[in-house]
C-alpha positions in Angstrom: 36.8 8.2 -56.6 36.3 4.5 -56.5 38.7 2.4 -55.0 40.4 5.4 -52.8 42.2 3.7 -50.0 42.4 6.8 -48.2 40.1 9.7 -46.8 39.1 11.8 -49.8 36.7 14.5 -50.6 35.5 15.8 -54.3 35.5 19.4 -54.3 33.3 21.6 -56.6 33.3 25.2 -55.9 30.9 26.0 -58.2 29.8 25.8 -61.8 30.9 27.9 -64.5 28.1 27.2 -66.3 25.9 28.7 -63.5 26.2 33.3 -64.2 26.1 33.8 -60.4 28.6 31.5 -59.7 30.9 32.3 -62.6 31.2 35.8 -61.6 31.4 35.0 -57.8 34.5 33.0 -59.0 36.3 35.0 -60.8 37.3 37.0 -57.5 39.8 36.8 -55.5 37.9 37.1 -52.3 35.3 34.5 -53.0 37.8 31.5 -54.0 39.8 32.2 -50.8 36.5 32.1 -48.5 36.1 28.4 -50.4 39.9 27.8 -49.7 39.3 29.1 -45.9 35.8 26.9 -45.8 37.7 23.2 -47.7 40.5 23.9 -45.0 38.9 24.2 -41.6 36.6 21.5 -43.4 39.8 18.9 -44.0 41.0 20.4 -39.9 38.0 19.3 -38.4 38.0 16.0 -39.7 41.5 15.6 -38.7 41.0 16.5 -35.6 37.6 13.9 -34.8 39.8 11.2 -36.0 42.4 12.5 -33.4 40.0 12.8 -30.9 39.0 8.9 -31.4 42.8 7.6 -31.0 43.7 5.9 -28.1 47.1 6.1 -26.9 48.4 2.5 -27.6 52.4 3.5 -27.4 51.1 4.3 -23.9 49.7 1.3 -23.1 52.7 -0.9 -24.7 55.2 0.2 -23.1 53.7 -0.5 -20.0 53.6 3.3 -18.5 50.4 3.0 -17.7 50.6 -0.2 -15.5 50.8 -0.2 -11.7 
């Protein structure tokens, strides 16, 4: 992931190599908790970097002036 220009995230749901996680894998239920986990994962970051915005189209346009 070197030279990634953007936000980016590497995601290993588990090892095959690894029994437990092998078979915890190979159902339905367990990849969609990982799905359900990467998403609120990818949400929240969105969401802090909203949070840290400042409404500059706002402040341009002058409707914030007096």
């Amino acid at each position: 992931m070197a030279n990634v220009r953007h936000p980016a995230v590497l995601v290993e749901g588990g090892f095959l190599t690894n029994t437990d996680e092998k078979n915890k894998l190979a159902t339905a239920d367990y990849r969609e908790q990982i799905a359900a986990a990467i998403t609120a994962g990818v949400k929240g970051y969105r969401d802090a970097l909203r949070e840290q915005e400042t409404p500059v189209a706002a402040n341009l346009s002058g409707a914030n002036r007096r």
